[in-house]
Structure formats: structure tokens, C-alpha cells
C-alpha atoms as a printed R data frame, in Angstrom:
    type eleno elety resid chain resno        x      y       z
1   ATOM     1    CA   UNK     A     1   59.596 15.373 113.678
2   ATOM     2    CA   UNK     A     2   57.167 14.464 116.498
3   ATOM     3    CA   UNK     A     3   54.658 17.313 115.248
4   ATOM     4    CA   UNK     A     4   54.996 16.189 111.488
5   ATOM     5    CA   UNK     A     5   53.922 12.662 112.301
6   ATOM     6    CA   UNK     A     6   51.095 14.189 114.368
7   ATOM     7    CA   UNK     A     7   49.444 16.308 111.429
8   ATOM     8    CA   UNK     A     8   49.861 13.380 108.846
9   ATOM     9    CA   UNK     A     9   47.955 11.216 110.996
10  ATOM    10    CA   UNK     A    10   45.332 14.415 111.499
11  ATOM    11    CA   UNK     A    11   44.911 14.613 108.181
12  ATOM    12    CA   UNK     A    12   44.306 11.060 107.359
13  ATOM    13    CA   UNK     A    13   41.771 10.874 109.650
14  ATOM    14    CA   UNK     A    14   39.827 13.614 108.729
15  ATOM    15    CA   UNK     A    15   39.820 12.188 104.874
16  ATOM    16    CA   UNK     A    16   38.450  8.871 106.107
17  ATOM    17    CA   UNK     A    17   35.731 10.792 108.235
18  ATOM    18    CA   UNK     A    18   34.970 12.619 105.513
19  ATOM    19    CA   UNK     A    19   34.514  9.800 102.934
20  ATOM    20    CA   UNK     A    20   32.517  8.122 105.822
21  ATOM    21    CA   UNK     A    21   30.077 10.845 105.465
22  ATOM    22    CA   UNK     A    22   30.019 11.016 101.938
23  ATOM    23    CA   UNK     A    23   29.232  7.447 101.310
24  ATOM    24    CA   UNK     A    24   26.258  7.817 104.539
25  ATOM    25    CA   UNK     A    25   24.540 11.375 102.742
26  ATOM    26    CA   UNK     A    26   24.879  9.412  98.944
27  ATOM    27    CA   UNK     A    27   23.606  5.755 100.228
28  ATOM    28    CA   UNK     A    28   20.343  7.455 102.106
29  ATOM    29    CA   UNK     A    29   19.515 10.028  99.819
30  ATOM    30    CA   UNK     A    30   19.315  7.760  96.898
31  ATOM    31    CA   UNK     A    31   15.704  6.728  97.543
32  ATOM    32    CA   UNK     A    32   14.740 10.637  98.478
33  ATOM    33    CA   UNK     A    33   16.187 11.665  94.852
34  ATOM    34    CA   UNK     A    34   14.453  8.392  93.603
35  ATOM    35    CA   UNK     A    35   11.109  9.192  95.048
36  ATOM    36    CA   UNK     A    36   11.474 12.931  94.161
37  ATOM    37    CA   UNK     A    37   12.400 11.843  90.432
38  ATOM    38    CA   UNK     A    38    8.510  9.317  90.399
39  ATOM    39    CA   UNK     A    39    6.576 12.200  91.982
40  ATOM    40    CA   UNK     A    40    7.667 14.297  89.080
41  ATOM    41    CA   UNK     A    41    7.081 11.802  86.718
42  ATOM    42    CA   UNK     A    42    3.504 11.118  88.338
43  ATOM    43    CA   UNK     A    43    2.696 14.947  88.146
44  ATOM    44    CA   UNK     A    44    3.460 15.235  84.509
45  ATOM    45    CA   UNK     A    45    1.434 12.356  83.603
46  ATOM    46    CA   UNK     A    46   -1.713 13.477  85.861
47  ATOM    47    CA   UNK     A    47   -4.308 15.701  85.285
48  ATOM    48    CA   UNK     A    48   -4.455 18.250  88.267
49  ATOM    49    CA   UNK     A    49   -8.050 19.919  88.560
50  ATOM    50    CA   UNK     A    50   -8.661 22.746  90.515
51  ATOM    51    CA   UNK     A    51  -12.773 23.498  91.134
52  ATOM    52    CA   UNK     A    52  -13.473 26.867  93.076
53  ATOM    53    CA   UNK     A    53  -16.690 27.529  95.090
54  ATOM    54    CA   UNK     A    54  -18.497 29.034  92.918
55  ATOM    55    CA   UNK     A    55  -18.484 30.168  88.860
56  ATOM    56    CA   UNK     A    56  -20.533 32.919  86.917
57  ATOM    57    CA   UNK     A    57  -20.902 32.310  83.216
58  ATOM    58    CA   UNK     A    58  -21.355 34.836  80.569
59  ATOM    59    CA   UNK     A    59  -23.312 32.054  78.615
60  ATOM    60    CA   UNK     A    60  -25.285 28.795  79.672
61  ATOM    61    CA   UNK     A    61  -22.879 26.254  77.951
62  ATOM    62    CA   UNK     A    62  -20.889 24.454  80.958
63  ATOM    63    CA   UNK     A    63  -17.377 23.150  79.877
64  ATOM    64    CA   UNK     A    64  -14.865 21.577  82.359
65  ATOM    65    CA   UNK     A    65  -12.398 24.022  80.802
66  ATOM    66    CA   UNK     A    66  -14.352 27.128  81.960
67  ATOM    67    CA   UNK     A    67  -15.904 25.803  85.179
68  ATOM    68    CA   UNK     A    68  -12.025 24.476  86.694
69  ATOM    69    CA   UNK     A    69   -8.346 25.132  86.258
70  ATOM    70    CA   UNK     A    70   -7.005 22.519  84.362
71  ATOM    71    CA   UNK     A    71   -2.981 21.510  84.460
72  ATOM    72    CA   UNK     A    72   -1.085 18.762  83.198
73  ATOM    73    CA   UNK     A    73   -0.071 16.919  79.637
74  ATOM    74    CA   UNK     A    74   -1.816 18.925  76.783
75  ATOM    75    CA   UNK     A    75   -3.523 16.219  75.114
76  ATOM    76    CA   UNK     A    76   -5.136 15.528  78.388
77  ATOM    77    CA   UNK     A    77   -6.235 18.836  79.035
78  ATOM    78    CA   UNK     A    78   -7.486 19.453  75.779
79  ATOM    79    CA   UNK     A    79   -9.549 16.795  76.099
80  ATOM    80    CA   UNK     A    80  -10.723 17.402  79.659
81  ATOM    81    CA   UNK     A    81  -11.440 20.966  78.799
82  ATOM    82    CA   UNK     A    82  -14.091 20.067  76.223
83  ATOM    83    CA   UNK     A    83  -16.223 17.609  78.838
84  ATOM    84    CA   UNK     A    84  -19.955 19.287  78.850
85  ATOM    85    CA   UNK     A    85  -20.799 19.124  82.548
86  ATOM    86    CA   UNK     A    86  -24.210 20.432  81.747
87  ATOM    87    CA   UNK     A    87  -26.590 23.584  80.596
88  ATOM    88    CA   UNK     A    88  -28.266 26.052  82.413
89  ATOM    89    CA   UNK     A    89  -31.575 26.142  80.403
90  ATOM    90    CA   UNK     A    90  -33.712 28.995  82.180
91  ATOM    91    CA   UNK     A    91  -32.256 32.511  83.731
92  ATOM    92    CA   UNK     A    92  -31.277 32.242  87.325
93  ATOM    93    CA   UNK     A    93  -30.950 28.578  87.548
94  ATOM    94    CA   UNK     A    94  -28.198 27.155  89.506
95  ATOM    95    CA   UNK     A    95  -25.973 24.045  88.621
96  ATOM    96    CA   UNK     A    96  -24.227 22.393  91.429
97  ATOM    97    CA   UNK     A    97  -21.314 20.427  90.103
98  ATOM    98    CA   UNK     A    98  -19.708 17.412  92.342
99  ATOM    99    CA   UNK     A    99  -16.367 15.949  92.700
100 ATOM   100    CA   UNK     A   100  -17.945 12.731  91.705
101 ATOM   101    CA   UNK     A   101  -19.727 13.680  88.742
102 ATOM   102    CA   UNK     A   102  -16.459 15.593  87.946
103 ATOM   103    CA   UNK     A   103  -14.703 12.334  88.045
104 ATOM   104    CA   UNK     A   104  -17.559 10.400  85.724
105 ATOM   105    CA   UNK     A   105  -17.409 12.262  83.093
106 ATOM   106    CA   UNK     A   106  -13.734 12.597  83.055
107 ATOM   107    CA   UNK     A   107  -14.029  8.450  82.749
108 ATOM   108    CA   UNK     A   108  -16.789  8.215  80.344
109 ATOM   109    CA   UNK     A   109  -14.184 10.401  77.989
110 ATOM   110    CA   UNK     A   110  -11.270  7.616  78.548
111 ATOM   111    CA   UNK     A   111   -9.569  9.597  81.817
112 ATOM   112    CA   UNK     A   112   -9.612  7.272  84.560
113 ATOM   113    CA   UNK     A   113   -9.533  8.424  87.865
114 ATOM   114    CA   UNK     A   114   -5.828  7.317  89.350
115 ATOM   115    CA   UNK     A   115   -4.496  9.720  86.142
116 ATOM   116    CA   UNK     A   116   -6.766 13.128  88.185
117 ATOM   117    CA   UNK     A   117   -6.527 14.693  91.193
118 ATOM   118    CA   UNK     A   118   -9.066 17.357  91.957
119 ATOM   119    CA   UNK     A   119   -8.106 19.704  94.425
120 ATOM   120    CA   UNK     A   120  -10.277 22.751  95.431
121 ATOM   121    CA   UNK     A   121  -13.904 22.552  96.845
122 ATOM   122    CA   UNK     A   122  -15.984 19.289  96.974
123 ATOM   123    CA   UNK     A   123  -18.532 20.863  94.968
124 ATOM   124    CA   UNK     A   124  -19.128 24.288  92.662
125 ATOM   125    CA   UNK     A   125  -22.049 26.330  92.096
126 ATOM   126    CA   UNK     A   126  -22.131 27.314  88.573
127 ATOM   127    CA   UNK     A   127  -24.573 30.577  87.798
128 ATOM   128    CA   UNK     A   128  -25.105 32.519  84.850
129 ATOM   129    CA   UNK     A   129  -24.612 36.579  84.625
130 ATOM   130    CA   UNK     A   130  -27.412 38.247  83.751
131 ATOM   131    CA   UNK     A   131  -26.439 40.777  81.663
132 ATOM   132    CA   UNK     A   132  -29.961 40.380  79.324
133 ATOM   133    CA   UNK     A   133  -33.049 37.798  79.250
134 ATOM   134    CA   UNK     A   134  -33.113 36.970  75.617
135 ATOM   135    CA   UNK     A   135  -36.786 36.408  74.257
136 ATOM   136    CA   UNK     A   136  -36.045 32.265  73.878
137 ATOM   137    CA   UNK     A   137  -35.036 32.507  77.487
138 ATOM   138    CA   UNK     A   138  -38.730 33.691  78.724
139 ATOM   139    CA   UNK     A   139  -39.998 31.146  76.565
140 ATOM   140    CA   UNK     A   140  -38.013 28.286  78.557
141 ATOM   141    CA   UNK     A   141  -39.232 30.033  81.585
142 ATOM   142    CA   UNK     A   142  -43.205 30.095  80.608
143 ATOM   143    CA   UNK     A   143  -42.884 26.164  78.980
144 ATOM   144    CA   UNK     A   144  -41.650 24.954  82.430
145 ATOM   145    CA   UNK     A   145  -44.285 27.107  84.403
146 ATOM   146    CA   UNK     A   146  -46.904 25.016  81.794
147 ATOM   147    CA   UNK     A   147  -45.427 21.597  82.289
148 ATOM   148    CA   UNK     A   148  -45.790 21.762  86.161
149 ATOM   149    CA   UNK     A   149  -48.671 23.685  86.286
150 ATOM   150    CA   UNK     A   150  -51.186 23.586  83.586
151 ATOM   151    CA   UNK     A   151  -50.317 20.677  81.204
152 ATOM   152    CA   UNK     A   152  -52.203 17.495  81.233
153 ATOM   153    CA   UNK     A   153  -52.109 13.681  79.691
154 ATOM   154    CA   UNK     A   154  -54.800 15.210  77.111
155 ATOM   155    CA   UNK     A   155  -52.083 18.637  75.656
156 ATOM   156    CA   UNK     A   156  -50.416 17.085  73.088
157 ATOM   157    CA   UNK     A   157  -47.659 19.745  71.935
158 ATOM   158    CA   UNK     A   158  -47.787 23.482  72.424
159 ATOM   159    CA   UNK     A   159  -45.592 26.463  70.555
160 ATOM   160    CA   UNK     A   160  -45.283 30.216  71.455
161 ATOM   161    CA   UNK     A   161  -46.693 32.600  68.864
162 ATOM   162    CA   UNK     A   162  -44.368 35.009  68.455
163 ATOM   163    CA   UNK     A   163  -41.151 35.258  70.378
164 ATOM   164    CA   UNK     A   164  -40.833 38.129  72.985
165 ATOM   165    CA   UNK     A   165  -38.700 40.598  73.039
166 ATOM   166    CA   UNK     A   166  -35.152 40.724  74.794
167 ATOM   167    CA   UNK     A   167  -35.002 42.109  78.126
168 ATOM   168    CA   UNK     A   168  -31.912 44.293  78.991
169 ATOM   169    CA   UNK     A   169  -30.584 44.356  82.432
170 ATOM   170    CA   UNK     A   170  -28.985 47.861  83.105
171 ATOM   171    CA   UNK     A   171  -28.371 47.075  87.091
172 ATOM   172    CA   UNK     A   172  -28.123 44.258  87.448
173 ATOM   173    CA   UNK     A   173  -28.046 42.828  91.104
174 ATOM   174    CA   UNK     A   174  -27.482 39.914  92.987
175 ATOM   175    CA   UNK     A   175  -30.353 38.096  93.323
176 ATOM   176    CA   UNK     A   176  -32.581 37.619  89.964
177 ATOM   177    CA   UNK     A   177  -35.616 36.661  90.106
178 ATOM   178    CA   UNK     A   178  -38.524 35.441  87.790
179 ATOM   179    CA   UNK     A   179  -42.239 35.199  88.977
180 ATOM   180    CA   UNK     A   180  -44.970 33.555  86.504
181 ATOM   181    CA   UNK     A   181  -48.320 33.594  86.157
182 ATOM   182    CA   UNK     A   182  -51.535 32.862  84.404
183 ATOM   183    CA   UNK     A   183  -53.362 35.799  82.632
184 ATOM   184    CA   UNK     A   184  -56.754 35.728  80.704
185 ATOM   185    CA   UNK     A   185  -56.939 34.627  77.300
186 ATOM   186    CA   UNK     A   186  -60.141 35.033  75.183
187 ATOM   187    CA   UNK     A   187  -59.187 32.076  73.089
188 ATOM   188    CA   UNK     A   188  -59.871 28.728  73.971
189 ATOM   189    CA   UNK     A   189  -56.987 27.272  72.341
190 ATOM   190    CA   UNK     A   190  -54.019 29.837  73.362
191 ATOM   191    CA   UNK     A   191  -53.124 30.156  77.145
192 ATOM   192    CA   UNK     A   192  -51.228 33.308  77.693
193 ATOM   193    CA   UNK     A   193  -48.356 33.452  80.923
194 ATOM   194    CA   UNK     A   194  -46.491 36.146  82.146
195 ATOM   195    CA   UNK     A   195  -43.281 36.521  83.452
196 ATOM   196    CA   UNK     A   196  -42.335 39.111  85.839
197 ATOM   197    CA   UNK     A   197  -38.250 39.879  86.067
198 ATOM   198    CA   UNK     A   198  -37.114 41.166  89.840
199 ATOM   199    CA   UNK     A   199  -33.509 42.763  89.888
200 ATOM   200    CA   UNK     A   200  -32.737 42.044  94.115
201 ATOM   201    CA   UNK     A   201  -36.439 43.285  94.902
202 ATOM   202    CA   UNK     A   202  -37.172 46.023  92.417
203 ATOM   203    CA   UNK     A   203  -39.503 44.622  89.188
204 ATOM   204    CA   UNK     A   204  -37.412 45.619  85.848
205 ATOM   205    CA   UNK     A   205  -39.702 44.209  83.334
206 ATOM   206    CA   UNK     A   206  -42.163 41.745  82.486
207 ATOM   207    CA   UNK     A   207  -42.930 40.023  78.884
208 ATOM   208    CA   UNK     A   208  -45.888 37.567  78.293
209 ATOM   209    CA   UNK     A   209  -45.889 34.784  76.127
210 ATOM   210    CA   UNK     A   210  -49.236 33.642  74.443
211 ATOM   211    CA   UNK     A   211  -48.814 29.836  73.684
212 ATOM   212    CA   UNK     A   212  -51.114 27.760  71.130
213 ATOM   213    CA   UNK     A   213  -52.404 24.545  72.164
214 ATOM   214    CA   UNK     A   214  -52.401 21.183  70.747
215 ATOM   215    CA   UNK     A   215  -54.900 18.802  72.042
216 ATOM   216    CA   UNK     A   216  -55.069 14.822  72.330
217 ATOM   217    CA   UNK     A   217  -58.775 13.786  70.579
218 ATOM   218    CA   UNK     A   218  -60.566 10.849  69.935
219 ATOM   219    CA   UNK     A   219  -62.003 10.286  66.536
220 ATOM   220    CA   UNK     A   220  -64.586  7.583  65.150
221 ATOM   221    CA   UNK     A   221  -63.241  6.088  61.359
222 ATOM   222    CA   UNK     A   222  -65.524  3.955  59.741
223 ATOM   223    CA   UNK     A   223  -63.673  0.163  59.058
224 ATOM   224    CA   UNK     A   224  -65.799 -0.563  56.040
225 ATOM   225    CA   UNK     A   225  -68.439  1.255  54.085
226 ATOM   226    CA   UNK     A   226  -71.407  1.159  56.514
227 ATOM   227    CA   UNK     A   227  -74.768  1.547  54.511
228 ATOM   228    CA   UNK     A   228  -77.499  4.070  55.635
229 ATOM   229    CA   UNK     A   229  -79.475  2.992  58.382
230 ATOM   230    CA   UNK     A   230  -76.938  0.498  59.471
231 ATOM   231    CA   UNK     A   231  -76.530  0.489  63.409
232 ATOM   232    CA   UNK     A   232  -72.755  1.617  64.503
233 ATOM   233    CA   UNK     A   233  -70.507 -0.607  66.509
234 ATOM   234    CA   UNK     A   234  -67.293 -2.043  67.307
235 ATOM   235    CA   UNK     A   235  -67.220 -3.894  63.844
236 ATOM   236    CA   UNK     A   236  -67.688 -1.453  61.542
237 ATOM   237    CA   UNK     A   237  -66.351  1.462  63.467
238 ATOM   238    CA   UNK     A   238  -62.888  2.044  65.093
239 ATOM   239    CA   UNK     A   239  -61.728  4.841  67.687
240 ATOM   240    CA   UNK     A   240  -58.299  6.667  66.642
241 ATOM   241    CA   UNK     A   241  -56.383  8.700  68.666
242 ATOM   242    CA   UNK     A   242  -56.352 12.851  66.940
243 ATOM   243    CA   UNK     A   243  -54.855 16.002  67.819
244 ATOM   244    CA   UNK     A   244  -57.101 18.868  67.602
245 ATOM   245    CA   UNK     A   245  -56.544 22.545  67.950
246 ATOM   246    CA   UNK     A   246  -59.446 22.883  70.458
247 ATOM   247    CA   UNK     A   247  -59.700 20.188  73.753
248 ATOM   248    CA   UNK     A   248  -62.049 17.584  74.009
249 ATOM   249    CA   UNK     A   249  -65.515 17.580  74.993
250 ATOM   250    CA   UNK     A   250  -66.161 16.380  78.732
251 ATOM   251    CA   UNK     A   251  -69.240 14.158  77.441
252 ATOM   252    CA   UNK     A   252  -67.068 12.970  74.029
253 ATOM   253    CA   UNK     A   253  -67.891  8.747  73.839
254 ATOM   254    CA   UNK     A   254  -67.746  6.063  70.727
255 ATOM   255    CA   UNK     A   255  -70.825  6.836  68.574
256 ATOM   256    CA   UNK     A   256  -71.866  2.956  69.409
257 ATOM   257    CA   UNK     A   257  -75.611  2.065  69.320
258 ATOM   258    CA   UNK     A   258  -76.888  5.296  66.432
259 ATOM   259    CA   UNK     A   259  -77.402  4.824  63.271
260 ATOM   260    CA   UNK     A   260  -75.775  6.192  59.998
261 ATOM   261    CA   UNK     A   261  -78.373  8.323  57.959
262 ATOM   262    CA   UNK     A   262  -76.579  7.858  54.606
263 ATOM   263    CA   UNK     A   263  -73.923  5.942  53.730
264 ATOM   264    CA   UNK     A   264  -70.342  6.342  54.849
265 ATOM   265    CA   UNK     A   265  -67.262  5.252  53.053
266 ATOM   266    CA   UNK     A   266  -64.348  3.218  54.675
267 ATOM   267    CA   UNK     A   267  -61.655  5.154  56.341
268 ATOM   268    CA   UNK     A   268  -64.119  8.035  57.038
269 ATOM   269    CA   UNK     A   269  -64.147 10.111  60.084
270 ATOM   270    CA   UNK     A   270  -67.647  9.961  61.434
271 ATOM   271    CA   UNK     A   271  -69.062 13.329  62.094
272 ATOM   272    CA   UNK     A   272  -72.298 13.494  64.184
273 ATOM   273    CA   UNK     A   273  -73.976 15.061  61.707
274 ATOM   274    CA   UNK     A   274  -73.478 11.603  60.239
275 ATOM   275    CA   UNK     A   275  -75.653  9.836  62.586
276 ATOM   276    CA   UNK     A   276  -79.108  9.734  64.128
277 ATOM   277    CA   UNK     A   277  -80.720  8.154  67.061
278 ATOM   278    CA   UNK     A   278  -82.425  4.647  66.765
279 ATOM   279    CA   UNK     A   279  -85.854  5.087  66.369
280 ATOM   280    CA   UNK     A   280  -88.129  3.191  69.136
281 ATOM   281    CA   UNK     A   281  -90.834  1.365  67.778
282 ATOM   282    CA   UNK     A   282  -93.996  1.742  68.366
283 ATOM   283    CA   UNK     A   283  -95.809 -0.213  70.760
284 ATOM   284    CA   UNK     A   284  -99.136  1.131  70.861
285 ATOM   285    CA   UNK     A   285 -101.289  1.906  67.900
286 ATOM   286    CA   UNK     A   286 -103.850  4.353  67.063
287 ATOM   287    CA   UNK     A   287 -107.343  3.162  67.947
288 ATOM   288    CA   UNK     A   288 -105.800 -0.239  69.802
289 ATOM   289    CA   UNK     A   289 -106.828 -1.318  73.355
290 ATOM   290    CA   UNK     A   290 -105.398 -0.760  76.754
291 ATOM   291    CA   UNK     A   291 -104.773 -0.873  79.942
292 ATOM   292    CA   UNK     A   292 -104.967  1.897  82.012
293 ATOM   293    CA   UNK     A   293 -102.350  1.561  85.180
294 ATOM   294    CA   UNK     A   294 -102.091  3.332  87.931
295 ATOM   295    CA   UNK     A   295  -99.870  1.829  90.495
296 ATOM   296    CA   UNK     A   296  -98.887  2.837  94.389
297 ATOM   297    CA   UNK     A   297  -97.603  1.559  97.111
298 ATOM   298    CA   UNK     A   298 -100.155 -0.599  98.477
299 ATOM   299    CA   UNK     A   299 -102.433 -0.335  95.518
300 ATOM   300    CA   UNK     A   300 -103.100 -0.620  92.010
301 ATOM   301    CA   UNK     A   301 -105.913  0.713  89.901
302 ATOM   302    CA   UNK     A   302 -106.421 -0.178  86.117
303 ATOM   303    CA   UNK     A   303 -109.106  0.655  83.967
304 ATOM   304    CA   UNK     A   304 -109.720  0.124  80.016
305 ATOM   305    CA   UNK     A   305 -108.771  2.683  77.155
306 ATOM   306    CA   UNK     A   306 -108.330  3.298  73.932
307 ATOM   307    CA   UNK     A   307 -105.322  5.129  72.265
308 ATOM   308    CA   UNK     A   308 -106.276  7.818  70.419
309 ATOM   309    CA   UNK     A   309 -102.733  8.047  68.614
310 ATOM   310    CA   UNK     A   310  -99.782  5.716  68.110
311 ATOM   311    CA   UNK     A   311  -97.257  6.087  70.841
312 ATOM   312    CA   UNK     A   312  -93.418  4.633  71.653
313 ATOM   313    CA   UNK     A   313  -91.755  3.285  74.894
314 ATOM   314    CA   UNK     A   314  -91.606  7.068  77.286
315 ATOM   315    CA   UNK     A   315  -94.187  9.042  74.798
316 ATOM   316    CA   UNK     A   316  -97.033 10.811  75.721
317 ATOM   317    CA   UNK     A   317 -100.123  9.990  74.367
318 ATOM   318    CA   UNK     A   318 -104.273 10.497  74.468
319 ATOM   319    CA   UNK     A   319 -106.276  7.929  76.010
320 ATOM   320    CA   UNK     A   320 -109.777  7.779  76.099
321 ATOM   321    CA   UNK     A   321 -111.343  6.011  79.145
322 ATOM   322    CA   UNK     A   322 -113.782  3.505  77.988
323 ATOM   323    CA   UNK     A   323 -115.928  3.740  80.876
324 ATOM   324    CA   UNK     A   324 -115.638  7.089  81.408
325 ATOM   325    CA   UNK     A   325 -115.355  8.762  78.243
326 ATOM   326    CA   UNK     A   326 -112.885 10.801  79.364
327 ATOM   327    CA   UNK     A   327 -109.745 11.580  76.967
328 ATOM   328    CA   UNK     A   328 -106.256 11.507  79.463
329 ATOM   329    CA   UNK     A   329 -102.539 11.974  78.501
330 ATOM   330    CA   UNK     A   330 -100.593  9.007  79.438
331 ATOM   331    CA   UNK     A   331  -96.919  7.900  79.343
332 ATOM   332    CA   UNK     A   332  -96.455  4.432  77.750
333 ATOM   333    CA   UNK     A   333  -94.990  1.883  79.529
334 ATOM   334    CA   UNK     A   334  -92.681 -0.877  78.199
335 ATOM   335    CA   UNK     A   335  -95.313 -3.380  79.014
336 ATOM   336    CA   UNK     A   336  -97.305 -2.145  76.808
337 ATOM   337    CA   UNK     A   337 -100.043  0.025  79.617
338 ATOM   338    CA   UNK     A   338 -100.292  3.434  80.161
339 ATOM   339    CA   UNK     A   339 -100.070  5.479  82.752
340 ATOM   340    CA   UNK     A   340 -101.993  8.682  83.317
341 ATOM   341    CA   UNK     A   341 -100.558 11.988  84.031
342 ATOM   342    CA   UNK     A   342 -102.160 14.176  86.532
């Protein structure tokens, strides 16, 4: 009887210590379940981004989609996928892509940040495979060689002439590399550059690309009609900015101070053939007195002549010497004397 009482009591206490625990595991491990059930509902809702060190492209359009591994909702990845993160616009050019700029973009398309996280490397290095240089691709590379080394304020637009060829890469190796460089052109309006293609250090192929200029000119257009003989100036005559096939000459300046030998309509570009020097007048006549100068530094000699011709401001003339009789070529001055030339 003694031993029956003993294992009913046994048993009820091992129910209650059981319950006990049961109530302790449920009571604590509600907010672990809890927590567990929100990080669940955080990862479906967030866009998980994976970047890797580095990516080679087949092409030179960069895409989020192709650049990372993208998880999470399908409307969000769709649209994260199609983010343009940037183009690689001449052979062999590296893009380096940051978790920052990452982030930006994914903003600027209506994905804020606290919906991402980016794991992976801080930053990727996107390249491009090689596989071929296509014949627009050597043009990139000669236009940039131009812009930093040959183009000036006065180019105004340039254009290849023909498109070169593509160049297939059969080997290709690691390390492409371009080299460009100037080559002689006959004509004064093409410039001409080649581009040399290295595959590690062996040279696979070169292709040169002849370019024709367009350059920034300055042209004179008549404002009004300007009669013949009329003197040319600011008034009647504007300058105009042109583009020309050939460059500026070095001594080019506004046609100010000639005159027009015929007449020239409004809106006319003036051509020099157009215009004509003003005509000095003449300030010594034919058989008219002067003076005959001769001046040095500490002394001055003058004697009487008379001109044997008519003569302008810097001509050269004949004098006869009164006293002397003696006929002389002089220079005429401004003043009005002459001065002999020995």
C-alpha cells in the first residue's frame, strides 16, 4: 500500500515538472520564433545584391543584372536588373563600380537603400573580352587620342573617312593594349592616326584612321551695301564666326581701314579680292620746292631742291639740288622734306 502511495506521488511530480518546463521553453522561445518569423519577412521584402571582384563582358553595355547577383521579390529585381551602371566606350577600358554608386542608382530608380543589402566586394572592376576590335571601336580610340592631343578651341567638328576594318583577336591574352600615334598626311585638312593593337606584348595588328577636319573661321559680311571706294569699318562691316574646311590664317584680321573697289551688296562675304589699300596722297608735286634734310645726331644739314616727280608719304623720288645741280633719290618725309639716300 506504502509503495502505491509512493509512485502516485512520483508520478505527479514528474507531470508538474514537466509542465513547468513546457510553459519555461514556450514563454522564452516566443520572441526567438517571433524574431525568426520578421527576419523572414525582411528578407523577402529586400533586395540582396551580391557584387564579385571583378566582371568580363562579352559587350560594353553595363547592366546591374549582368555585373551582380540579384535575389529577392521579382518586381524588384526586374527592375534592379535593368539599372545602366555605365559603358565601356573604347577597348581595354576599365570601369570600377562602387558600393555607393551601386546604391544611387538603385535610389534614383525608386529602391531606397534600407530595402538592399549588398554583400560581396566594396567595389568591382568591370572589363570587356576582347574577342575582336570592331572598326567603330578604333574610331573611339583615334577621336580620344585627338581630343587630348591635337584638338584646339579653333577645330570645330571632325569625322573619319571611311570606317576601318574589324580586327580579329585569335589569342587573345591578358593584357590588351592600344598605342596611338600621329602619321603624315599630305592634306592639310585630314590628320591621319594610327592605332597599334598589343595582345600581352606581341603587336597583332594596327588600322589607321584618316579624319577630316572642320575648322572655326572668321568671316567679314558687309551690313549694308557699301559703294566703291567707300572706306571699311565697324559700321558697315560685321565679323561672323565660319567653319571652313581648311584652318585659319595666322595673320587673318577685320578688313578695317581698305577700301571696297566696286560695290558690295548687304549680307555679302567680303573677299579680299574685294578690297584695295587706301591710296596716300601725294604730298609733293612734280616741279614743286623743297627741302633737302639730312639729320644726325648732333647735326642737321638742309639744302634746297626741286622734285623732279610727284611723290607720297615713304616714296622714293628724284631731287635735283638747286645749288648743286645734282639729281638725288630721296625718301619723302611726312613733313613734307626729303631725305637723300646714299
Amino acid at each position: 500500500m506504502d509503495k502505491t502511495i509512493t509512485a502516485i506521488n512520483q508520478k505527479s511530480i514528474y507531470k508538474k515538472v514537466f509542465l513547468f518546463c513546457t510553459y519555461i521553453v514556450c514563454t522564452f522561445s516566443r520572441p526567438v520564433l517571433a524574431q525568426n518569423n520578421v527576419d523572414n519577412l525582411i528578407n523577402d521584402s529586400c533586395l540582396q545584391i551580391y557584387l564579385p571582384r571583378e566582371v568580363t563582358m562579352k559587350d560594353d553595355i553595363l547592366k546591374l543584372g549582368r555585373i551582380g547577383i540579384i535575389r529577392g521579390p521579382e518586381d524588384l529585381v526586374a527592375k534592379a536588373s535593368g539599372i545602366m551602371m555605365g559603358r565601356i566606350s573604347v577597348p581595354g577600358q576599365e570601369i570600377v563600380i562602387e558600393n555607393h554608386v551601386v546604391l544611387s542608382r538603385l535610389a534614383g530608380c525608386g529602391i531606397p537603400t534600407s530595402q538592399v543589402k549588398l554583400m560581396g566586394a566594396e567595389k568591382v572592376t568591370v572589363k570587356k573580352q576582347n574577342d575582336e576590335i570592331s572598326g567603330d571601336e578604333f574610331v573611339n580610340l583615334a577621336e580620344s587620342f585627338l581630343i587630348k592631343n591635337l584638338i584646339s578651341d579653333k577645330v570645330s567638328n571632325w569625322s573619319p573617312v571611311r570606317k576601318p576594318k574589324d580586327l580579329m583577336i585569335h589569342k587573345p591574352g591578358k593584357d590588351i593594349r592600344f598605342e596611338s600615334e600621329l602619321i603624315q598626311n599630305g592634306a592639310k585638312n585630314q590628320v591621319k592616326v594610327k592605332i597599334s593593337v598589343f595582345s600581352d606584348k606581341e603587336m597583332i595588328g594596327t588600322r589607321d584612321i584618316t579624319f577630316a577636319m572642320r575648322y572655326k573661321n572668321h568671316v567679314a559680311v558687309a551690313v549694308v551695301d557699301i559703294p566703291a571706294g567707300t572706306l571699311i569699318d565697324s559700321e558697315n562691316v560685321k565679323i561672323e564666326e565660319n567653319k571652313s574646311n581648311f584652318p585659319e590664317p595666322s595673320d587673318w584680321k577685320p578688313p578695317y581701314g581698305l577700301v571696297a573697289k566696286r560695290k558690295i551688296p548687304a549680307k555679302s562675304v567680303i573677299q579680299p579680292h574685294m578690297l584695295d589699300q587706301v591710296e596716300a596722297p601725294v604730298v609733293i608735286k612734280r616741279n614743286q620746292n623743297v627741302v633737302i634734310q639730312i639729320e644726325k645726331p648732333g647735326f642737321l644739314i638742309t639744302a634746297l631742291g626741286k622734285a623732279m616727280q610727284n611723290g607720297k608719304v615713304g616714296e622714293y623720288i628724284k631731287v635735283r639740288n638747286i645749288d648743286s645741280q645734282r639729281i638725288i633719290v630721296a625718301k619723302v618725309n611726312n613733313n613734307g622734306s626729303v631725305e637723300p639716300v646714299f
